[in-house]
C-alpha positions as CSV (number, residue, x, y, z in Angstrom):
1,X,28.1,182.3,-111.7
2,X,28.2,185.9,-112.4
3,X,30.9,187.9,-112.7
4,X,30.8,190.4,-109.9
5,X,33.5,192.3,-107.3
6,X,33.2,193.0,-103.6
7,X,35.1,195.0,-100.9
8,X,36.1,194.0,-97.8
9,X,35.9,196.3,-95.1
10,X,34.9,195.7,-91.8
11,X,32.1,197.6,-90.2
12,X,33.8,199.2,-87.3
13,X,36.0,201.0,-90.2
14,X,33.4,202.8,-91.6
15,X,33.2,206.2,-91.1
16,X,31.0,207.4,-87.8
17,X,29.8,210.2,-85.7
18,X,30.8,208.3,-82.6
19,X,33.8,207.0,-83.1
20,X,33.0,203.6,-84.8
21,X,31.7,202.6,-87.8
22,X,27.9,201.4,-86.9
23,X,24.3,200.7,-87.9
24,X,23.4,204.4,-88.4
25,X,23.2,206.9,-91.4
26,X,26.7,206.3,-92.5
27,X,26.6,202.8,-93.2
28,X,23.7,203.2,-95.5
29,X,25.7,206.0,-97.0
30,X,28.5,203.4,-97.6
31,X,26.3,201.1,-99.1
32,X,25.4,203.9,-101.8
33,X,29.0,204.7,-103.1
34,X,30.0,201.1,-103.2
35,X,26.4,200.4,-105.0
36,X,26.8,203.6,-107.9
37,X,30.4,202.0,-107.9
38,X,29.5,198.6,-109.3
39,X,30.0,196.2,-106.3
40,X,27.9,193.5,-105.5
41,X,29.5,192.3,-102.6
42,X,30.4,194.2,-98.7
43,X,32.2,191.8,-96.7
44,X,32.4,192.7,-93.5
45,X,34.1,191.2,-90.2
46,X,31.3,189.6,-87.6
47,X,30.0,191.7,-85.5
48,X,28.9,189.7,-82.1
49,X,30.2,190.9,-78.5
50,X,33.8,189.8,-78.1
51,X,36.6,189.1,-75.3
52,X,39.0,192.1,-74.3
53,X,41.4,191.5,-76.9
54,X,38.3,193.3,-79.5
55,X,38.9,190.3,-82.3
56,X,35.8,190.0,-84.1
57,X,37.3,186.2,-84.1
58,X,36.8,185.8,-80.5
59,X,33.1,186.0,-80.1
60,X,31.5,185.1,-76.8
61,X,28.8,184.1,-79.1
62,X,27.4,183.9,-82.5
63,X,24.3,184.9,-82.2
64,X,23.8,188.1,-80.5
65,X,25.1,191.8,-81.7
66,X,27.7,193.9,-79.6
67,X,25.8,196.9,-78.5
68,X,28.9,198.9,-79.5
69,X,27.7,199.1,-83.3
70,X,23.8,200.7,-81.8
71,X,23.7,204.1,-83.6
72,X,22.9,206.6,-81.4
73,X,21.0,208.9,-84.0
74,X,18.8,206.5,-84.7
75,X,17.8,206.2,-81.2
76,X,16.9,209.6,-80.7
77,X,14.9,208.8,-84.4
78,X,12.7,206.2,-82.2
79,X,11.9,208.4,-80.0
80,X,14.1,207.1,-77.0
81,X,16.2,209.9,-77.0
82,X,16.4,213.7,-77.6
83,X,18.2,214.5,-80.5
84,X,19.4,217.5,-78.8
85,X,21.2,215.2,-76.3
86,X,23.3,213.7,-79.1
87,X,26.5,214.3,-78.9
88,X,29.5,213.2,-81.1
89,X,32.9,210.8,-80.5
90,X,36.0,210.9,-82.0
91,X,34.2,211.7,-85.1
92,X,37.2,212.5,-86.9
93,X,39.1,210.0,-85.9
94,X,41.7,207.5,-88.2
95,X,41.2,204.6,-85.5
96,X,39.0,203.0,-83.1
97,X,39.3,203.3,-79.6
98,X,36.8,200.8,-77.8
99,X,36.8,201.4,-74.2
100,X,36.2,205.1,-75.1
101,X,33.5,204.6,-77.1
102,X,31.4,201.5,-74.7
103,X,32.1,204.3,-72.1
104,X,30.5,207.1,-74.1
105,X,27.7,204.9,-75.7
106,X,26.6,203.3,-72.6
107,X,24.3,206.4,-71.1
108,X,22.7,206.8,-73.8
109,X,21.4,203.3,-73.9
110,X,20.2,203.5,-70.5
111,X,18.1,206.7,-71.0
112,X,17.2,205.0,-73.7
113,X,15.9,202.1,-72.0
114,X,14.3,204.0,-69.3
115,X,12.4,206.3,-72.0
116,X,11.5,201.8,-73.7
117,X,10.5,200.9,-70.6
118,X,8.2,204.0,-70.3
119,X,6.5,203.4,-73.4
120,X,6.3,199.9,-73.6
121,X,3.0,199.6,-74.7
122,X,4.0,201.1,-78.2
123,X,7.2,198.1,-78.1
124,X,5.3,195.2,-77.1
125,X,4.2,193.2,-79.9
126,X,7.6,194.0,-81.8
127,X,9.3,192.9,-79.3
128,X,7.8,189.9,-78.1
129,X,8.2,189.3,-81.9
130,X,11.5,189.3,-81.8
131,X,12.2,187.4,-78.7
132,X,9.9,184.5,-80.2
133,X,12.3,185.0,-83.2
134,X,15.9,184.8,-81.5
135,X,15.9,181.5,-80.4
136,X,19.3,181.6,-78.9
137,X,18.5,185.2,-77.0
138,X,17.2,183.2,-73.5
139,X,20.4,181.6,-73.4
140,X,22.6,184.5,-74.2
141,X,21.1,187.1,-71.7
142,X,22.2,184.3,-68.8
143,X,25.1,184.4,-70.0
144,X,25.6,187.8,-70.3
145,X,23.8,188.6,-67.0
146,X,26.6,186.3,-65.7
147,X,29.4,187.7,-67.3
148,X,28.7,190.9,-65.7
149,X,28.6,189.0,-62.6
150,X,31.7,188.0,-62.7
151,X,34.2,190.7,-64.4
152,X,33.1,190.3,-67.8
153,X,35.2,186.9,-67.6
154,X,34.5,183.6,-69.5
155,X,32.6,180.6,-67.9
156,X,35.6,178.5,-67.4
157,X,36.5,181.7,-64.8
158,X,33.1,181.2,-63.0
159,X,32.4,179.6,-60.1
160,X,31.0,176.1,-60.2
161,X,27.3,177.0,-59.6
162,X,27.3,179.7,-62.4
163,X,29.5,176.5,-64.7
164,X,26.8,174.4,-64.5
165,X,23.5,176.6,-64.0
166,X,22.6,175.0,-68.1
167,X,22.3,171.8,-66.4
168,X,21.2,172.5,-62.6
169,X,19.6,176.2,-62.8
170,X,20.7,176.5,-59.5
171,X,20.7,180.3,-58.9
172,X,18.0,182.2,-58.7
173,X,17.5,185.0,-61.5
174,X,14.7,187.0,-59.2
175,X,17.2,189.9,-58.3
176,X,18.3,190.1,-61.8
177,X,15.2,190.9,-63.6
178,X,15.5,194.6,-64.9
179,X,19.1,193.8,-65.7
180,X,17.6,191.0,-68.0
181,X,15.8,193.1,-69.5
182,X,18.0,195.8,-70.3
183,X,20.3,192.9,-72.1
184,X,17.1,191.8,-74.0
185,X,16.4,195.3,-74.8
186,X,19.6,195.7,-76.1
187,X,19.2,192.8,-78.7
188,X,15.9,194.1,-79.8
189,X,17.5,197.5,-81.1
190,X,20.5,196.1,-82.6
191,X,18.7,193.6,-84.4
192,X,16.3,196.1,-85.3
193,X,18.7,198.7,-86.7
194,X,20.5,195.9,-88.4
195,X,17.6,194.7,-90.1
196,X,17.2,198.2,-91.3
197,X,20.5,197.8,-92.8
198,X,20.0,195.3,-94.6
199,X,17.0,195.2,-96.1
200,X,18.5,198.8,-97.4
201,X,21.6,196.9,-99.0
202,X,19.0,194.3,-100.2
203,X,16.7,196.8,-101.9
204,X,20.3,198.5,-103.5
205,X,21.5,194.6,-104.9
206,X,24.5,194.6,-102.5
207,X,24.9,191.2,-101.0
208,X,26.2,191.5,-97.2
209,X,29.1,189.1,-96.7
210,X,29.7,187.2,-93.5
211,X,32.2,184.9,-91.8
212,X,30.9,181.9,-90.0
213,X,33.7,179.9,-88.2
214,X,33.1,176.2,-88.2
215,X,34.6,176.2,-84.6
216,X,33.4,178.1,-81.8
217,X,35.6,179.2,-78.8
218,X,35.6,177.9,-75.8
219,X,34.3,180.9,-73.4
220,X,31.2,181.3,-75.7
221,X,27.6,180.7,-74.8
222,X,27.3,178.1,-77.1
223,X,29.8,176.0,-75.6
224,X,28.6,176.9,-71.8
225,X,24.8,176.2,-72.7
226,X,25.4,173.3,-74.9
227,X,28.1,171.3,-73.2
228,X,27.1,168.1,-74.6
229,X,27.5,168.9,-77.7
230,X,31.6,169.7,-77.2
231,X,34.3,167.7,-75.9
232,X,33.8,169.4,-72.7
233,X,33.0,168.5,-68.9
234,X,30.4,170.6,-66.8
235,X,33.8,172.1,-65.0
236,X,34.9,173.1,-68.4
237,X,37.8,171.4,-68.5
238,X,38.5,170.6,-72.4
239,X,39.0,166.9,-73.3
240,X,39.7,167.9,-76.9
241,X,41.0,170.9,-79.2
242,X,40.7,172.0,-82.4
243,X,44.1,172.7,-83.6
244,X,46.7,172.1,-86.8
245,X,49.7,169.5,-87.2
246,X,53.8,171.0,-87.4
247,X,53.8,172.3,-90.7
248,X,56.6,174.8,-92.5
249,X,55.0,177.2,-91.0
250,X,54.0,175.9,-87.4
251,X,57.2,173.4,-86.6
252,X,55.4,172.3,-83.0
253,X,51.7,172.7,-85.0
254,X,49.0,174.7,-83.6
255,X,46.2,174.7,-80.7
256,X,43.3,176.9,-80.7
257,X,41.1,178.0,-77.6
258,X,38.3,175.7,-79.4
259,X,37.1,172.6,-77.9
260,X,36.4,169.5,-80.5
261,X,32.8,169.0,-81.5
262,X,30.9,165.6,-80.1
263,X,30.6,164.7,-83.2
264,X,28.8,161.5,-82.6
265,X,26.7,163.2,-80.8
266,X,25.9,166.4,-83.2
267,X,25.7,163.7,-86.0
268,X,22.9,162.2,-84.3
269,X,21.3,165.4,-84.1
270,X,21.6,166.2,-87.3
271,X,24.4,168.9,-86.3
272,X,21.3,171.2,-85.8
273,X,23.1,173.4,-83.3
274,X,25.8,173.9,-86.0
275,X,23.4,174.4,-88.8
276,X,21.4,177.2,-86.8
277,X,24.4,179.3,-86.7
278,X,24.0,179.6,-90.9
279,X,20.6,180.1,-90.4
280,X,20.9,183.1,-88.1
281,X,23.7,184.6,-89.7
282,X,21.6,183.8,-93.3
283,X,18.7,186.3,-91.6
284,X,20.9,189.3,-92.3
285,X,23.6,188.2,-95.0
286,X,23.2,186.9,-98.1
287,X,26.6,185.8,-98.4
288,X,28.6,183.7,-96.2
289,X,32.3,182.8,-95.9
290,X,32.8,179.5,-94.2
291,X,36.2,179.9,-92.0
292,X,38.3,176.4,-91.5
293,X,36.3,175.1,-94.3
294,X,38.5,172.2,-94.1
295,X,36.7,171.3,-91.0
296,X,34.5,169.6,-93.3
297,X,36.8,167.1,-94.7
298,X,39.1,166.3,-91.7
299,X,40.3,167.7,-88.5
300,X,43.4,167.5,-86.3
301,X,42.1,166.3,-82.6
302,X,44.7,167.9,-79.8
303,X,44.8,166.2,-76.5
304,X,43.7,167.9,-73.2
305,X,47.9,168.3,-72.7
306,X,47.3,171.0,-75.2
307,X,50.3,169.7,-77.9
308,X,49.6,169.8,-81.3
309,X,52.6,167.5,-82.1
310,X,49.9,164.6,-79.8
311,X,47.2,165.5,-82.0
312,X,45.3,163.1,-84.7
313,X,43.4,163.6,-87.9
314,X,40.1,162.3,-87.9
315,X,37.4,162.7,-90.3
316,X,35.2,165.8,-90.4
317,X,31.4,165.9,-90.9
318,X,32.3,166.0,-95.1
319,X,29.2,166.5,-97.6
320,X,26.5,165.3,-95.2
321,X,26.7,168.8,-93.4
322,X,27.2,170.7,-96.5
323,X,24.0,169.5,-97.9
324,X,22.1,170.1,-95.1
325,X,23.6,173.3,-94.6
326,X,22.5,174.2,-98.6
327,X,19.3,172.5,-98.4
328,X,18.5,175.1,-95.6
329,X,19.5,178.0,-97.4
330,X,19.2,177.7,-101.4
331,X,19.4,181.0,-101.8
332,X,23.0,182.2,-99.7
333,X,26.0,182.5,-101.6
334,X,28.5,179.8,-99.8
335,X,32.8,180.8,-100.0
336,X,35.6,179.0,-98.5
337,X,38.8,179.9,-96.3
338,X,40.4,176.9,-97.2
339,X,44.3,178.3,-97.8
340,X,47.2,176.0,-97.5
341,X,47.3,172.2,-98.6
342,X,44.0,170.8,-99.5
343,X,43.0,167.1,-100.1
344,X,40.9,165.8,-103.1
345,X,37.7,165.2,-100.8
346,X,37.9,168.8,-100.1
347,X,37.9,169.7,-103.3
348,X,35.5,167.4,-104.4
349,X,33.2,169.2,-102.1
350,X,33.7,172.5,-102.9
351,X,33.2,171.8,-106.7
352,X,30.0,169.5,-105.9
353,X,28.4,171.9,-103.9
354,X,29.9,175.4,-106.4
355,X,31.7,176.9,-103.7
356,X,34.4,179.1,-104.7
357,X,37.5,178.8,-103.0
358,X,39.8,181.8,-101.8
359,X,43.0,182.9,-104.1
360,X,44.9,186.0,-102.2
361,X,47.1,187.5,-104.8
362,X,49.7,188.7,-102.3
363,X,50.0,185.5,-101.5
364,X,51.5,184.7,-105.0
365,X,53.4,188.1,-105.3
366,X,55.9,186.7,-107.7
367,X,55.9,186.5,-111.7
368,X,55.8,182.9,-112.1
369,X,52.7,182.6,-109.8
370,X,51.1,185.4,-110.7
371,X,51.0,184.2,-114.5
372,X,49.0,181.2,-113.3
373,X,45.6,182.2,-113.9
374,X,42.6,182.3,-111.6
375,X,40.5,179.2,-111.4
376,X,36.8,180.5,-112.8
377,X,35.0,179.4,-109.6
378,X,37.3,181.1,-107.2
379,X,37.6,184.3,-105.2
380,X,40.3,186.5,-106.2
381,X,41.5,188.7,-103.1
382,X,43.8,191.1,-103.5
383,X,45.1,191.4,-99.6
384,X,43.6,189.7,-96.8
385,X,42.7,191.3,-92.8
386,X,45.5,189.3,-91.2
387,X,48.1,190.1,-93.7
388,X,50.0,193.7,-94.4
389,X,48.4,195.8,-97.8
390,X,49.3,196.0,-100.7
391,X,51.7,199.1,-100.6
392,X,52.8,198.0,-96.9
393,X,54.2,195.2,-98.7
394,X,55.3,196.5,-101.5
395,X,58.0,199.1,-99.7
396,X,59.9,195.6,-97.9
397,X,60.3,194.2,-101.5
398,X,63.7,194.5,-102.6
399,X,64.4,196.7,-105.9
400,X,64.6,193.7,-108.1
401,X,61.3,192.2,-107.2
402,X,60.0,195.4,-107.6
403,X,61.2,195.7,-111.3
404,X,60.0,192.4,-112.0
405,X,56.7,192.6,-111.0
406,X,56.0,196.2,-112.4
407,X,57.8,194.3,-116.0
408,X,55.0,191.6,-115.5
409,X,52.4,194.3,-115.2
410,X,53.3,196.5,-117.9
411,X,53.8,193.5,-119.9
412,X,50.0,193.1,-119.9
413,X,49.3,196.4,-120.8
414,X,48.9,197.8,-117.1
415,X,51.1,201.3,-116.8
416,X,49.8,202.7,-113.6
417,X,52.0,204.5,-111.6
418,X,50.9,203.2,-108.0
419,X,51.4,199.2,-106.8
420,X,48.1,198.9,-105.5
421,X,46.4,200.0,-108.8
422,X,48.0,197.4,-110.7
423,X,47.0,194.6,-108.4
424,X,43.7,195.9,-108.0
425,X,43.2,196.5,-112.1
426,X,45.2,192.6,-112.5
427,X,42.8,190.7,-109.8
428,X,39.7,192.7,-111.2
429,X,40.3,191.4,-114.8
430,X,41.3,188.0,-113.7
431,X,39.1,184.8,-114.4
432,X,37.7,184.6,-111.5
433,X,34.1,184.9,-111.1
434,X,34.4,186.9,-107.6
435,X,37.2,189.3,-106.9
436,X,37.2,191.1,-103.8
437,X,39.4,194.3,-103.2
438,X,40.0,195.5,-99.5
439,X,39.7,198.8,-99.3
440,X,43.1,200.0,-98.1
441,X,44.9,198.2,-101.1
442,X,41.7,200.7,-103.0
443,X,43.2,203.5,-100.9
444,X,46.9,202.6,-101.0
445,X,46.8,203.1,-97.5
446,X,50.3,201.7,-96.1
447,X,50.5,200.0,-92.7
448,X,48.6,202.8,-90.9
449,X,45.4,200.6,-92.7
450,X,46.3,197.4,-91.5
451,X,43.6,195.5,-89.8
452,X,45.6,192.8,-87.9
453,X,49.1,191.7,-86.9
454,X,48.6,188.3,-85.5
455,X,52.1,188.0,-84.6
456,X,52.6,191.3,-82.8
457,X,49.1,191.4,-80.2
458,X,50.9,194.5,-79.0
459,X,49.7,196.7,-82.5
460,X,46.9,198.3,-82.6
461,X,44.8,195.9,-84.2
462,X,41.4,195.8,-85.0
463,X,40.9,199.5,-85.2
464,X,41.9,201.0,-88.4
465,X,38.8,203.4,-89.4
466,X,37.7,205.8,-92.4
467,X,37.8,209.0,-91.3
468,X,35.3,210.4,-93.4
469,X,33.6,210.3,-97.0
470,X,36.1,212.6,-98.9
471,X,38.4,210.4,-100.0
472,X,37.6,207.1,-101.2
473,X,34.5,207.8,-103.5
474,X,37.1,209.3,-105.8
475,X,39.0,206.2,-106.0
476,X,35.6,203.9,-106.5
477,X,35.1,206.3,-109.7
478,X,38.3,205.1,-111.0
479,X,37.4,201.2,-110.1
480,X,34.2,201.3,-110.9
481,X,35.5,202.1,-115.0
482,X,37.9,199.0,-114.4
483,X,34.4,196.6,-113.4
484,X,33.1,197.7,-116.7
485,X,35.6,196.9,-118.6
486,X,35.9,193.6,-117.1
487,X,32.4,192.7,-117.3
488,X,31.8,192.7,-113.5
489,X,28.6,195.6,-114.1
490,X,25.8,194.8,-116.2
491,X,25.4,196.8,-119.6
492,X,22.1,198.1,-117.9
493,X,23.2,198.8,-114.5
């Protein structure tokens, strides 16, 4: 495998004219500093609509795009709006505020959608395209039309006729019909801009990276539509959850809002609902990150009473999906979250089918560990989105660790002044063959940068943004020597 580095960085972080990081001009600008910087890899966080806590992790749905990322310029570069009507948000802004920026967005899609609807003759035959493409996009705009119907709450919430309407289609959809279309509209241009996005990251050699959990949550569409094909009844009560065992960590174990596959069921069908979710996701990244890879080697079954500590381990789907899941798409570049204890199978799997598995350097932020060297086929990160950066750690070490780790470092021939730059410089010379640097530890951005705090839902999480380009292309300079001198650039490029 080539040697090559990445960034992680979500899109909602990159720097925008209305108040989140989205599909417009500034993205494409992003993808030409990290390109002139050397990196092959943007990783981003998914981007589907999402429940009101704004986790990219809890998706009503992996298929369809949140209309929050639509760029509005490029709207008004369509022809469905004035540019003189353009206005900004926030532009300037260090973080993301989401209800501010739906709110602000919003009439601008529906003038927008009037001025489509106008001139739907010119729209036609692209979009009928695309709805003949997005297989799932029937399925979604029910469920969205049905979320709105009932306070943007999930299906479980719904009442019964509504529950079961994949099974009976009991209600009528008759009164509904321009509100369908306005969801199916909205589809059509963020698919449309995203396309745009990357076939311009395609054209510049930067892979687009892309997390695809192997569970889906329980309020999803996927779930709703597909009941059979979960260890769920048409009520939506859960039978079974996805969760964890007590561990060091977890003394009572965990339970996740994710119901257990059927897998006797998906088996027999050749887990073709699970396998589509690749395929989709494959359409605009070339790189994938599989989350819970472990999934594929075993999985801990929790009771309906919701207690880990009842659960089981069963066997997971193992190599037989893997195979599939390459055999559909050759060409993807396939990485693991597959952090804590793993069993041989597992790695057996990984190694079989060249997947690299993940190394995050803070989480070996001591000598000893640190002098253990990177497996080749592996992906060095150097912080994580769940975990503080690099300097926010750094400043709770105590004075000794400190001096210890800056000895290892200078040790090795690494005398630069800032933490971060001596983890970044370490993990990009390291064996692996990826590495991948968030862009706060890049920065040295201290806890004002971190993404997410799962054990404090009250922080601001999920909204740390750039506020602009006149910082951080600087700092790429300075990396982009490091990649050379590690032999993650090509002599010609």
């Amino acid at each position: 495998m080539e040697r090559q580095a990445g960034v992680l960085l979500p899109l909602f972080s990159v720097p925008g004219n209305q108040g989140i990081g989205d599909l417009g001009q500034k993205t494409l600008m992003m993808i030409d500093e990290l390109t002139n910087a050397g990196f092959k890899i943007w990783s981003t966080l998914p981007i589907n609509p999402v429940q009101k806590d704004n986790s990219p992790y809890s998706a009503v749905t992996a298929y369809a795009g949140d209309p929050i990322y639509i760029n509005i310029d490029r709207l008004a570069e369509m022809g469905l709006l004035t540019q003189s009507s353009v206005i900004n948000c926030n532009k300037f802004k260090n973080n993301v505020d989401y209800d501010t920026v739906r709110n602000f967005k919003e009439p601008f899609f529906q003038r927008a959608f009037k001025m489509f609807r106008k001139n739907y003759k010119k729209w036609k035959a692209e979009f009928d395209e695309f709805k003949r493409e997005a297989f799932w996009l029937n399925d979604w705009t029910v469920y969205e039309l049905f979320r709105s119907l009932n306070d943007k709450k999930g299906w479980t919430e719904w009442p019964l006729e509504y529950q079961i309407f994949p099974e009976k289609q009991g209600i009528s959809l008759k009164d509904h019909v321009e509100q369908v279309f306005y969801i199916q509209f909205l589809q059509f241009i963020f698919y449309k801009q995203l396309d745009e996005v990357t076939a311009y990251a395609r054209d510049k050699g930067l892979r687009l990276m892309q997390d695809v959990p192997f569970y889906v949550n329980i309020d999803s569409m996927e779930v709703w539509s597909r009941k059979r094909e979960f260890m769920v009844q048409a009520d939506g009560k859960v039978v079974q959850y996805a969760g964890c065992p007590p561990d060091h960590y977890h003394p009572h174990g965990q339970v996740w809002d994710q119901p257990m596959y059927n897998f006797d069921y998906i088996k027999d069908e050749q887990y073709v609902s699970l396998r589509n979710r690749f395929i989709w996701t494959a359409r605009n990244f070339d790189a994938i990150r599989i989350v819970h890879f472990k999934g594929f080697d075993t999985i801990w079954k929790v009771p309906e009473d919701r207690n880990p500590e009842h659960g089981s381990w069963s066997q997971g789907p193992g190599r037989g999906l893997m195979e599939l899941i390459k055999n559909d798409l050759p060409d993807v570049l396939f990485t693991a979250e597959d952090q804590g204890e793993m069993r041989p199978s597992l790695k057996e799997i990984e190694k079989d089918f060249s997947i690299p598995v993940m190394d995050v350097l803070q989480y070996r932020m001591e000598t000893k560990l640190l002098k253990k060297p990177a497996l080749p086929l592996s992906v060095v990160y150097t912080t994580f989105y769940d975990t503080p950066t690099l300097e926010q750690d750094y400043a709770g070490f105590t004075n000794n660790r400190k001096i210890a780790l800056r000895r290892f470092f200078k040790k090795r021939e690494y005398d630069h002044r800032p933490f971060h730059d001596l983890v970044c410089h370490f993990a990009i010379n390291s064996e692996a063959d990826i590495v991948m640097l968030a862009m706060q530890d890049i920065l040295g951005i201290k806890e004002a940068g971190r993404i997410n705090d799962p054990e404090n839902p009250e922080a601001d999480n999920w909204t740390w943004k750039l506020k602009d380009f006149k910082t951080f292309p600087d700092e790429l300079k300075k990396i982009s020597e490091w990649l050379k001198e590690a032999g993650r650039i090509r002599s010609a490029e």
